[in-house]
C-alpha positions as CSV (number, residue, x, y, z in Angstrom):
1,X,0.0,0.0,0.0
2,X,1.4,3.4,-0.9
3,X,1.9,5.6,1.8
4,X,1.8,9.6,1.6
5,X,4.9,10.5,0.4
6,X,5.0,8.0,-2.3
7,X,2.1,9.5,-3.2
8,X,3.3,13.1,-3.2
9,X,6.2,12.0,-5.8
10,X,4.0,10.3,-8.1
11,X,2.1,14.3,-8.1
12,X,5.1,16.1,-8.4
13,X,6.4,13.6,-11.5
14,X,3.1,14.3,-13.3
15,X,3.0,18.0,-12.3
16,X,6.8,18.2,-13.7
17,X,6.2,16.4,-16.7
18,X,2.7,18.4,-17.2
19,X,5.4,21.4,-17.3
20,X,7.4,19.8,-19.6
21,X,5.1,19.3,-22.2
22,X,3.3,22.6,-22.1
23,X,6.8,24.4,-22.1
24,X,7.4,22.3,-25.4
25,X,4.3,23.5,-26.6
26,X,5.1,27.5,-26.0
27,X,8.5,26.2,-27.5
28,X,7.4,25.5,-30.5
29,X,4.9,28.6,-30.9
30,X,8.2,30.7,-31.4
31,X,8.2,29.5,-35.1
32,X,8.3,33.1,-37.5
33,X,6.7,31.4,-40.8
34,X,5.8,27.3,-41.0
35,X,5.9,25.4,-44.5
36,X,3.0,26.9,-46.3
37,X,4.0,30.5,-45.4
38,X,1.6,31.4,-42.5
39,X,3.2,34.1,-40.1
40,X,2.2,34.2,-36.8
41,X,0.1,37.0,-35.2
42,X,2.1,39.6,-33.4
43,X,0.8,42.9,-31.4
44,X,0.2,45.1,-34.2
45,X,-1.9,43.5,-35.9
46,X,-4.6,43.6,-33.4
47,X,-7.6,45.3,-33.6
48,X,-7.9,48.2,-31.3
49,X,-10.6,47.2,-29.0
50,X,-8.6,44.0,-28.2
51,X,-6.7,43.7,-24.7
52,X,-6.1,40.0,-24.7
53,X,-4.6,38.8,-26.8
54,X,-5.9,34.7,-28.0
55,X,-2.6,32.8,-26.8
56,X,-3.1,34.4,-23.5
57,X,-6.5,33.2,-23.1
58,X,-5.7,29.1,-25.0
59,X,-3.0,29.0,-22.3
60,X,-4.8,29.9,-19.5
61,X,-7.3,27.6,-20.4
62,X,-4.8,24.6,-20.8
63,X,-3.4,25.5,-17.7
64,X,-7.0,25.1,-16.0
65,X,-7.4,21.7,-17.5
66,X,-4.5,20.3,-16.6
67,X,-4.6,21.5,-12.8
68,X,-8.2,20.3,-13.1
69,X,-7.0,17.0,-14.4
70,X,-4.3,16.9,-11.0
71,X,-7.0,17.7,-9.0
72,X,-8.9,15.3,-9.8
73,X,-6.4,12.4,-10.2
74,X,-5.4,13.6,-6.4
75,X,-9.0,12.9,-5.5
76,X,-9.4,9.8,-6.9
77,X,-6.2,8.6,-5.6
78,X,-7.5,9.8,-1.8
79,X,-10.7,8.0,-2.0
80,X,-9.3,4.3,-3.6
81,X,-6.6,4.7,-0.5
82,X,-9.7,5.2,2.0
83,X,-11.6,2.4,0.0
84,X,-8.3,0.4,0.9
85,X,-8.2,1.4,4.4
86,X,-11.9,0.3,5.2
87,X,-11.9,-2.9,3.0
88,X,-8.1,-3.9,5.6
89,X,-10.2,-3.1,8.7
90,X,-13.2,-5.4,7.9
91,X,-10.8,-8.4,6.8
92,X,-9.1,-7.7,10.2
93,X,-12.9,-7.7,11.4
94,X,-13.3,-11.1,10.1
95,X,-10.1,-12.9,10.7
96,X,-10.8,-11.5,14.2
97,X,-14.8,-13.1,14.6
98,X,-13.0,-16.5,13.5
């Protein structure tokens, strides 16, 4: 049975690697023109009423999904270690009545 702190790596190894992906991703955004000649959008050729600008607002929602998707992995993992935990006591229940 994992205990706490084995736990806590296996969180940290996916929160590192999470990083490591999405910095790959902003990585390869830094491209000036791909193969069929597109050019990427820069400042000035926003509109004026604009004040976000769309990579902003892509990132932040990848950043929500993925802590939503740690959060949730977290939570899961916390309840199967309580399922554990109550399914040890009855066996010990049982051995114990016999």
């Amino acid at each position: 049975m994992p205990d706490w702190k084995t736990e806590m790596k296996r969180i940290i190894q996916i929160l590192f690697l999470a990083f490591l992906f999405f910095g790959g991703a902003a990585l390869a955004q830094e491209q000036k023109k791909d193969n069929e000649g597109f050019e990427p959008v820069n400042g000035d050729m926003m509109q004026p009423g604009e004040s976000i600008p769309a990579s902003r607002l892509v990132g932040a929602a990848y950043g929500f999904i993925c802590v939503a998707v740690v959060v949730w992995v977290a939570s899961v993992t916390r309840r199967a270690r309580r399922l554990e935990d109550e399914v040890d006591e009855l066996k010990k229940k049982i051995t114990a009545r016999t």
